[in-house]
C-alpha positions as CSV (number, residue, x, y, z in Angstrom):
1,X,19.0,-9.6,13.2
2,X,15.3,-8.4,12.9
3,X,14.5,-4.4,13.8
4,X,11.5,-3.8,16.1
5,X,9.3,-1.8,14.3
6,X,8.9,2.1,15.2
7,X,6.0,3.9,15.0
8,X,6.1,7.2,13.5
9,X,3.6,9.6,14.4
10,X,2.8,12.3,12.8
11,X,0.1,14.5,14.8
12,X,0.0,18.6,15.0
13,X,-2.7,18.2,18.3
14,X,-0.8,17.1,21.0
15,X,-4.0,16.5,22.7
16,X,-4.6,13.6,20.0
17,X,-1.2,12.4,20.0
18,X,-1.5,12.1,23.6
19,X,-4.4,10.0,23.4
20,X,-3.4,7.9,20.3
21,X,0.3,7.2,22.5
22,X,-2.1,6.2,25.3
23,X,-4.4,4.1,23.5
24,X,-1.4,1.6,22.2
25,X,0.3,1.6,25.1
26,X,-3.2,0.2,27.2
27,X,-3.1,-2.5,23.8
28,X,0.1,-3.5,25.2
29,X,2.3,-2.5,22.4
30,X,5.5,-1.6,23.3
31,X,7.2,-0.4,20.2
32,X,9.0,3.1,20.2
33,X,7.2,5.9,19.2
34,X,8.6,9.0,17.2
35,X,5.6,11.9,16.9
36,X,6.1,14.9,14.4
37,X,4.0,18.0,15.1
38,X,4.5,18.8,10.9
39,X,4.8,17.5,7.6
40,X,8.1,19.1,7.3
41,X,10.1,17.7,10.0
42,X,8.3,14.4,9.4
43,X,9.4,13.5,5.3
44,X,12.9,15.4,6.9
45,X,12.8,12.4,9.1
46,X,11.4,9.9,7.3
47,X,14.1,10.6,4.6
48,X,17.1,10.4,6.6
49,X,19.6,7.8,6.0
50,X,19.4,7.1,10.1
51,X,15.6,5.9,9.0
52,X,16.1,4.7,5.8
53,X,18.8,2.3,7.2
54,X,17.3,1.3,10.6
55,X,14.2,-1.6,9.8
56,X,10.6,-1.3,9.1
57,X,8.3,1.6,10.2
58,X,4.3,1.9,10.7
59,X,3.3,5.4,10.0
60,X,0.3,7.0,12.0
61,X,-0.6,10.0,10.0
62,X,-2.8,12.9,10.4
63,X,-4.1,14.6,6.7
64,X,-4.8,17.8,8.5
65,X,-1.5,19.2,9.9
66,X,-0.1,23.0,9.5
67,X,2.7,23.2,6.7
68,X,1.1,20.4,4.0
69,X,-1.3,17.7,3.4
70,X,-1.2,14.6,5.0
71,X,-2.3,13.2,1.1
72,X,0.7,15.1,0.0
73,X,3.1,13.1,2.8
74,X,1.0,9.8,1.9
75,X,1.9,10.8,-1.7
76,X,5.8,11.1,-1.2
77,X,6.3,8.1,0.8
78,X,4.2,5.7,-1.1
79,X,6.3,6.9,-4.1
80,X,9.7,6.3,-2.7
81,X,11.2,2.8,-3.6
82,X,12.6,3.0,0.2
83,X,9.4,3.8,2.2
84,X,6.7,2.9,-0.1
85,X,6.2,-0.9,1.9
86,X,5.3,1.1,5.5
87,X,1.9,0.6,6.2
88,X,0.3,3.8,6.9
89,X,-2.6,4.5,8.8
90,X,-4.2,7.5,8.2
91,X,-6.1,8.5,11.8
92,X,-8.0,12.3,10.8
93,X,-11.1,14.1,11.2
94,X,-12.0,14.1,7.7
95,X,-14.4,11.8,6.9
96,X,-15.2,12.8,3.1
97,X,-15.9,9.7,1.5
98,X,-13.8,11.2,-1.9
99,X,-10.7,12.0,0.3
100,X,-10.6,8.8,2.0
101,X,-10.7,6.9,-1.3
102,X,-7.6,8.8,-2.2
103,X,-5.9,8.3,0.5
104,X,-6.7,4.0,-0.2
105,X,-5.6,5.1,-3.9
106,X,-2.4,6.3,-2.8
107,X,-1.6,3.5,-0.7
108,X,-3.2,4.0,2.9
109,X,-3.2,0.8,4.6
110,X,-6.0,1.4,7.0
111,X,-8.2,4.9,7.8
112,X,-9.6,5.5,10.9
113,X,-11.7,8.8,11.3
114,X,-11.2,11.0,14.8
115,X,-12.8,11.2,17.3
116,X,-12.8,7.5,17.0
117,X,-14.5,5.1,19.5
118,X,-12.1,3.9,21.9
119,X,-12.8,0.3,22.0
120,X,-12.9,0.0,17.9
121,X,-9.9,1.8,17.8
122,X,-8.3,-0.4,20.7
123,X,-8.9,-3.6,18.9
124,X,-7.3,-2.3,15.9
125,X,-4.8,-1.7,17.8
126,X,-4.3,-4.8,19.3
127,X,-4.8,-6.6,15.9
128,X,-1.5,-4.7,14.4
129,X,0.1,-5.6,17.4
130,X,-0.8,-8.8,16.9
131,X,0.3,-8.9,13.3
132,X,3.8,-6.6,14.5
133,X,4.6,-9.5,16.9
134,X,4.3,-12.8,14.6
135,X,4.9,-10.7,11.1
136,X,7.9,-8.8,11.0
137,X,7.6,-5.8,8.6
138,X,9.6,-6.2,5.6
139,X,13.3,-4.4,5.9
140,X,13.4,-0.7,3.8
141,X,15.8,-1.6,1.2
């Protein structure tokens, strides 16, 4: 039987996550939603058996958080055999061009820099509901 995918957000404003939560719930996406205020408690989660054995994941990930790099988290899970098919989306301030090629590099599936404009950022959300609905994500194996 197919997992509904969760959403695990990984955020250190709670302002933003707020807003991000917000902003796919008005796309009428319904999935659960995990937020992580840290990189830390995030890859502690991320790499739990309770994860690594419970279906497919999208990961919203910030690069700027307080304990690590979000390139260092992008780098971890996109090197584990387990994790490394979740799409990530990165969703940051930074809009270095140099740093968002790494993060495509490393295995980003989609950037989107903050503050981001609401409607853009609404229909991308609706699109990967869209694809969430009719594709289902492959299983973490």
């Amino acid at each position: 039987m197919p997992h509904s995918v969760k959403i695990v957000m990984i955020e250190d404003d709670h302002g933003h996550a707020r807003l991000i939560e917000k902003n796919i719930r008005r796309a009428n996406i319904s999935n659960e939603i995990e937020h992580f205020a840290d990189g830390s408690s995030a890859l502690e989660h991320l790499f739990s058996e309770k994860v690594l054995n419970n279906g497919p994941l999208l990961i919203l990930l910030d690069l700027n958080l307080p304990d690590m790099s979000g390139t260092d988290i992008l780098e971890k899970i996109k090197s584990d055999e387990r994790l490394r098919r979740a799409p990530v989306v990165i969703l940051t301030t930074t809009d270095d061009k140099v740093e968002i090629q790494r993060c495509y590099d490393l295995g980003c599936n989609v950037y989107i820099t903050k503050p981001v404009e609401y409607e853009s950022f609404s229909d991308a959300i609706r699109q990967l509901g869209l694809f969430l609905s009719v594709i289902q994500a492959p299983e973490i194996s």
